[in-house]
N, C-alpha and C positions, 0 to 999 in steps of 0.2 A: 504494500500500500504506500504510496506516495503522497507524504502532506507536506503540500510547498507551502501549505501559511506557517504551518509549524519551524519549515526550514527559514523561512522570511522571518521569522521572530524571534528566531535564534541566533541569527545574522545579521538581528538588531537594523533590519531595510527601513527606511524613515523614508515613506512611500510621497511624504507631503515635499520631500527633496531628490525626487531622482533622478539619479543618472544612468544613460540608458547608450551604451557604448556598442554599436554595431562593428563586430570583427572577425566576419567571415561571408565576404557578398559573392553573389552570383551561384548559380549553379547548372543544373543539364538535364531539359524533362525526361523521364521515362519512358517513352512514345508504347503507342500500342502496335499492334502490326498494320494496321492504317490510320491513319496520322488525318486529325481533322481536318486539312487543308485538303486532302486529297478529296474528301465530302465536297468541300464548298467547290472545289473545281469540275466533280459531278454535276451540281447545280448549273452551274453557268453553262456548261456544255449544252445539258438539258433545256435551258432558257430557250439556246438561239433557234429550236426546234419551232416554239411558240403555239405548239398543238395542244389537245386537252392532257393528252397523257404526257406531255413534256413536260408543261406546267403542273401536274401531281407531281411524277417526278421529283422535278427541281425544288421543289418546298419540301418533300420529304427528305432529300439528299440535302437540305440548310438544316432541319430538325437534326438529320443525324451530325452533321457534322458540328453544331453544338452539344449533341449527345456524348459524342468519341472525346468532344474536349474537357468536359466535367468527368468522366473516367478515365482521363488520361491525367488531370489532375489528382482525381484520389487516386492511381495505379503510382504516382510518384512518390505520395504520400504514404502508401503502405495501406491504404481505406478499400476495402472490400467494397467493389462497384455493382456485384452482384447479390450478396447481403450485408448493408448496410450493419455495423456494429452496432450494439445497445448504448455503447459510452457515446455515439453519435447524437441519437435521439435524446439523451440524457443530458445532451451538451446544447441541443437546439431549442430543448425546452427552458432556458436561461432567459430567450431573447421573444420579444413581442412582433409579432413578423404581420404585416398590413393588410396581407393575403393572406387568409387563414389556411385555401385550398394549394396553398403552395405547394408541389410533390417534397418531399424529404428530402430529395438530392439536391434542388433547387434552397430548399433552408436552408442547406446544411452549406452551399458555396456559397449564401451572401453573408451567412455566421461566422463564416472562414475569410469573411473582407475578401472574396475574391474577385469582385466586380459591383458595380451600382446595382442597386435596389430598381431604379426604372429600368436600366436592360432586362433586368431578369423577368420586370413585369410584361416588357413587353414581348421576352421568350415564354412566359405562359399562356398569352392571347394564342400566340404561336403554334402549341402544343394543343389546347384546346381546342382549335379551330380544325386541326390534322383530325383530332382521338375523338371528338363528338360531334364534327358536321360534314355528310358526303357533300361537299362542296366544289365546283371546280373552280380554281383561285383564279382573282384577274392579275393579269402580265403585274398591274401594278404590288399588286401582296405578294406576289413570286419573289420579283428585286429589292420589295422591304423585307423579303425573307432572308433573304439568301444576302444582302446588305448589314441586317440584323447578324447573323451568325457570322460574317466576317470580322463583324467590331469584338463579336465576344470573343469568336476565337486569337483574336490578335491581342484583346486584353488580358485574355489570362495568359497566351503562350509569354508576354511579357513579366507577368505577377511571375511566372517558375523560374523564366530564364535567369531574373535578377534579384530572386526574392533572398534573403541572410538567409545563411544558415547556419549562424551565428550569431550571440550575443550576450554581454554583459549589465546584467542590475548591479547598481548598487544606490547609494544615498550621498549627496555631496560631503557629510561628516565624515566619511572614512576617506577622503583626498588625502595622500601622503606627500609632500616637497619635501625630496632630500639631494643636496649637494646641489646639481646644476638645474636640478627642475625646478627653480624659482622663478627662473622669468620661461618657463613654458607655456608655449599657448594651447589654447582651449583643443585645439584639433592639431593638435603635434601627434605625433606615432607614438609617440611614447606611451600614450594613455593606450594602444590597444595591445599593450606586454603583458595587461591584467595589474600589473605591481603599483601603481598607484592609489588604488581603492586596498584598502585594507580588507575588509569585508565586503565578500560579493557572490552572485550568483550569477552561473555560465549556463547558459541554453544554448545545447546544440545539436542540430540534426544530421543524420548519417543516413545519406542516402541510397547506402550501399543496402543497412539493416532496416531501414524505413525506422528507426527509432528515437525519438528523443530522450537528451543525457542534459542531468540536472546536476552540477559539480559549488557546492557549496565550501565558501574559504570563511574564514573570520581568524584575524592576525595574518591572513598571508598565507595561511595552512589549509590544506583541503580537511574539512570538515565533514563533506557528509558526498557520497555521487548515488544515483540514481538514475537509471533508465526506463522505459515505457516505451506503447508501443500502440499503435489505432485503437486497444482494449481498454483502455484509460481516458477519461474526458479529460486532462489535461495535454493529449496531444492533440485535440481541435482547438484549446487557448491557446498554445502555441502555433500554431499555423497562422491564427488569429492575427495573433500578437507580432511576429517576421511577417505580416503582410500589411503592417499598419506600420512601417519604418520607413516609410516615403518624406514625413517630416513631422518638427515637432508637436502639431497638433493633431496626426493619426497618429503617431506614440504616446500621446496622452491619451487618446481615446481607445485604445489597446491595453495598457496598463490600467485603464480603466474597467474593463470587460473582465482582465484577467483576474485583476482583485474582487472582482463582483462574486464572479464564479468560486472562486477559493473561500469564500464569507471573510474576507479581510476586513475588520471591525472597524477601519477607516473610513470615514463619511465619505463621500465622491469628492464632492467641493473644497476638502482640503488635499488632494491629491494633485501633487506638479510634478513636470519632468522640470526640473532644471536646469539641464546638459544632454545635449540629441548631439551624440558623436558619430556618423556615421563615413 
């Protein structure tokens, strides 16, 4: 069992100061054996056809190839695309979601910050429009379709490509200056050797095991490590959280989320990052 409030409070994190030091960027998606784009390039082919069945077709080949790229992001993740894990649904009932008839898979990527809330609604019109009316689509819904599922797939093949896979909590109180780090600046390298924070915690994911590793210091010493793995509702806060490191106001709203879910007895509103090192 893994309790990060428990590590966070042993660790002494003073969540209303933190520092949120990203040092491990970029990475390589998983691909499946057909690769979204090859969908979306179904579609267009299908388009220039412009007959009834070209235009089913082409909106069904924009469906899948949004399909192939939300399990091509959990297949990166280590998330079982064919049964959703219970720490999933566990993790999605946290948040208040606008669509109530939202599918799972669709909660569970906009929980995970992996793209806007209005795409995804407007890939539900989407899917609904496929699974409950034999309709034959006009040219115009085809190219909002198949337009549609290129933004998404471009948006999240970017959220993998660059997402951390790396990073450091800790609380401005544990800044150490010794010898020459006194006139360092805020985003020297120095800060991502770990040794300047005395007390901290390392989230990092292995994309080889699909698992996240939780390495807790206080004094400079490792004090506690821990791994997990899609079975755990804390590897959707993290996912979360490395997808919300674009700047420092989706870092506070990620360290926001993650404390929510952990029951960190911190009010929100006194909750700051005060150092986004990325």
């Amino acid at each position: 069992m893994v309790d990060l409030l428990a590590i966070c409070k042993d660790c002494k994190i003073d969540f209303s100061k933190t520092v949120v030091i990203c040092n491990d960027p970029g990475g390589t998606a998983n691909y499946l054996h057909i690769r979204p784009k090859e969908f979306t390039r179904y579609a267009k082919e299908d388009f220039l056809c412009r007959d009834n069945r070209a235009l089913i077709n082409a909106i069904s080949n924009a469906k899948r190839a949004i399909d192939c790229q939300i399990d091509t992001a959990f297949n990166h993740f280590g998330i079982s695309f064919d049964t959703i894990p219970s720490a999933a649904h566990d993790y999605c009932n946290h948040f208040n979601f606008s669509n109530k008839d939202l599918p799972l898979k669709l909660r569970l990527i906009q929980s995970m910050s992996f793209t806007p809330s209005g795409l995804l609604s407007n890939i539900r019109n989407l899917r609904n429009k496929l699974e409950h009316y034999y309709e034959i689509p006009s040219e115009r819904e085809v190219q909002d379709a198949i337009e549609l599922a290129e933004l998404f797939v471009l948006s999240m093949e970017h959220k993998i490509s660059y997402i951390e896979r790396g990073l450091i909590i800790s609380s401005s109180d544990f800044h150490q200056l010794t010898g020459n780090e006194k006139d360092i600046s805020l985003r020297s390298i120095d800060y991502y050797t770990g040794k300047t924070y005395s007390n901290r915690v390392h989230i990092s994911f292995d994309e080889a095991k699909k698992i996240f590793t939780i390495k807790a210091y206080k004094n400079n010493r490792k004090h506690k490590e821990v791994s997990f793995d899609s079975s755990n509702k804390l590897h959707y806060c993290f996912i979360n959280l490395i997808n919300n490191l674009s700047d420092d106001i989706d870092t506070l709203n990620g360290i926001k989320t993650l404390l929510k879910i952990i029951n960190h007895p911190i009010p929100e509103s006194s909750i700051r990052v005060n150092s986004y090192l990325s």
